[in-house]
VOPAGU-2260 file (C-alpha; in pm, 1 decimal, decimal comma):
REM VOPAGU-2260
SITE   aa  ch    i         X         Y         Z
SITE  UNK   A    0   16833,5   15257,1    8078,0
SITE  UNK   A    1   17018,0   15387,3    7766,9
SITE  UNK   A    2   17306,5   15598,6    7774,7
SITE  UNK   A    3   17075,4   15924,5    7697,6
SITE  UNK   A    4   16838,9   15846,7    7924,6
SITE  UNK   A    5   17115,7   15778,2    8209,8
SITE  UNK   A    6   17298,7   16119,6    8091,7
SITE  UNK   A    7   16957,8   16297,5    8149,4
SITE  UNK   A    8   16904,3   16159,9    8509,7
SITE  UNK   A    9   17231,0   16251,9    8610,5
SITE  UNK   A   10   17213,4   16637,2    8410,3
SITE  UNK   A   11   16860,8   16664,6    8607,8
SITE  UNK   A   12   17000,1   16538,6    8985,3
SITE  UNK   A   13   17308,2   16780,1    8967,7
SITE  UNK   A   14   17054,3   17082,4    8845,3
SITE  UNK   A   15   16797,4   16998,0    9122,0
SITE  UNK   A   16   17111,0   16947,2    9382,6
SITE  UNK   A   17   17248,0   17246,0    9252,9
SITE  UNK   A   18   16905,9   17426,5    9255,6
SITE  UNK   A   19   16859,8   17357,4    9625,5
SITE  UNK   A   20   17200,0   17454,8    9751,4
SITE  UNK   A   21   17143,0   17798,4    9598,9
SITE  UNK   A   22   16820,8   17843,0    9776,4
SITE  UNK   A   23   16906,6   17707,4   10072,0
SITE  UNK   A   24   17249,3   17984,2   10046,5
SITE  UNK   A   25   16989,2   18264,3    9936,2
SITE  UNK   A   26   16787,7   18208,4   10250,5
SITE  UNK   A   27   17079,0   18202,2   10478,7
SITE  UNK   A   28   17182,5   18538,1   10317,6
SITE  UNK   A   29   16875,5   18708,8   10251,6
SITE  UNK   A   30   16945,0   18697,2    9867,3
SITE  UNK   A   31   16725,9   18617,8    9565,6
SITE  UNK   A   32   16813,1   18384,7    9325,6
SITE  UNK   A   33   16821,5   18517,9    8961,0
SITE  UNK   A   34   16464,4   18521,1    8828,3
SITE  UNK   A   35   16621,4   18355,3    8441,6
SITE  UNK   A   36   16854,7   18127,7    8603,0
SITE  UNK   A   37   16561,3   17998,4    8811,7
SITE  UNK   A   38   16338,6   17983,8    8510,3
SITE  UNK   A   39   16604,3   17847,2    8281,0
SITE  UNK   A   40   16687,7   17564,5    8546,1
SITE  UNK   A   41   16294,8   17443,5    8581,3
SITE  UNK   A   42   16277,1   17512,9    8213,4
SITE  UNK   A   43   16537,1   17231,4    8183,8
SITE  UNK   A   44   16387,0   16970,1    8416,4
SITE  UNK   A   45   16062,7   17019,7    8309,2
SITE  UNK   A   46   16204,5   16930,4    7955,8
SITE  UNK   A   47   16357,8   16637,6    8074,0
SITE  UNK   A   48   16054,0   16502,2    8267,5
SITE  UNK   A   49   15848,2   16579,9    7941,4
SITE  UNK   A   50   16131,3   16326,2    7786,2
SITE  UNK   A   51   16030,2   16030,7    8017,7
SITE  UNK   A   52   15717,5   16076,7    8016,2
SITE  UNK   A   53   15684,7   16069,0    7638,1
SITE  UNK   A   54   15989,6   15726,7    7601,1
SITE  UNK   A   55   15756,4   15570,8    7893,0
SITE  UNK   A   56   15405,4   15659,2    7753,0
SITE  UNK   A   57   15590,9   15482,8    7413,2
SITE  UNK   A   58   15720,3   15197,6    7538,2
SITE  UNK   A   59   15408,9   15108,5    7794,3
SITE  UNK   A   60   15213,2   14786,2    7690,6
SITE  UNK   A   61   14899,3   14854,8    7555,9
SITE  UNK   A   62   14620,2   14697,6    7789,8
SITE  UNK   A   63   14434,5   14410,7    7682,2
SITE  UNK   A   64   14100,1   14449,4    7758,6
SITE  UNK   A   65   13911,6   14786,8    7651,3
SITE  UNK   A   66   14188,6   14898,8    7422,2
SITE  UNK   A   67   14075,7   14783,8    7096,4
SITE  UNK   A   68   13761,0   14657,9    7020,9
SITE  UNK   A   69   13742,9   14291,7    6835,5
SITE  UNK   A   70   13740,7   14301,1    6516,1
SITE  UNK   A   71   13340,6   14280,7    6365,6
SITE  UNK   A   72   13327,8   13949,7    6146,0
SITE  UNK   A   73   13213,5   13980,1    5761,5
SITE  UNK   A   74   12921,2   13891,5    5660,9
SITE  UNK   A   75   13007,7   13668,6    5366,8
SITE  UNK   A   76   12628,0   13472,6    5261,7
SITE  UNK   A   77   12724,2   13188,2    5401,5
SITE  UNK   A   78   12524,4   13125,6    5733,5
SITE  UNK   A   79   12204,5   13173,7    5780,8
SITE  UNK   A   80   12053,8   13395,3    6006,0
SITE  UNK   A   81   11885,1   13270,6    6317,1
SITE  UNK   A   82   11535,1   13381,0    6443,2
């Protein structure tokens, strides 16, 4: 894993920890969390998850069966056809 993609893991694990303390602290008290900080937050991971999707959807081996269809052969005069 790169040095991005590690920085990205570790920015997306503290906001998820972080995330779930302050629920878990709003339900004790009976507070709400703020509706933009708990928009901007899953705004965030969802950016980052859109980011590893994409770098893994890149970087996945293309199958080899079914992906691309053989190539058709020429038809250059030579042979003859058979009957």
């Amino acid at each position: 894993m790169d040095a991005v993609a590690a920085q990205l893991v570790r920015s997306l694990s503290g906001s998820m920890a972080e995330l779930a303390t302050a629920r878990a602290d709003a339900a004790q008290t009976g507070a709400h969390l703020k509706y933009a900080e708990l928009t901007g937050r899953l705004e965030t991971m969802r950016t980052v998850i859109s980011f590893f999707q994409q770098t893994a959807q890149a970087a996945a081996p293309v199958p080899a069966t079914g992906a691309n269809p053989p190539a058709e052969k020429a038809d250059d005069g030579d042979q003859q056809e058979e009957a």
